[in-house]
C-alpha positions, 0 to 999 in steps of 0.5 A: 380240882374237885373238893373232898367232903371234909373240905365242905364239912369244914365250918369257919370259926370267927371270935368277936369280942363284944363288951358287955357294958357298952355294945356300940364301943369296939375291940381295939387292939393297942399292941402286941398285948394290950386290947381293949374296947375302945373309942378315938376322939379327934380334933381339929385345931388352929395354931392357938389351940382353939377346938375347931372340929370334933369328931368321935368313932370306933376305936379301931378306926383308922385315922386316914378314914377321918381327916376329911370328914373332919377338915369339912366340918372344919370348912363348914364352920368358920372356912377354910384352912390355909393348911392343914397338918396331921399327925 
């Protein structure tokens, strides 16, 4: 099936929204109508609460993306967990 013209003149449009004070920071979508630019701090802890690892990132991203890059630093630093939880 061969494309008409119109189909090749068509340009594909993307809006990206960049903040104007802190270019390294993302959009980050909340809910249905909230956005805003946005960093995630995550943490890692031991049962007393006592800070063992930290990572900072784009707010957009996925705390899946994290949780292993996290408990290395964690394992690095003082060992490793007997077990690890996320929430």
């Amino acid at each position: 099936m061969e494309k008409s013209l119109d189909e090749f003149d068509k340009e594909e449009t993307k809006e990206i929204k960049e903040s104007t004070t802190d270019s390294e920071s993302c959009n980050y979508v909340k809910d249905e109508r909230t956005e805003q630019f946005a960093y995630s701090f995550h943490a890692a802890a031991d049962r007393n609460g006592f800070v063992l690892g930290t990572i900072v990132t784009l707010g957009n991203t996925h705390d899946s993306q994290i949780l292993e890059p996290l408990v290395e630093q964690v394992i690095e630093k003082v060992g490793k967990p007997e077990a690890v939880a996320a929430d």
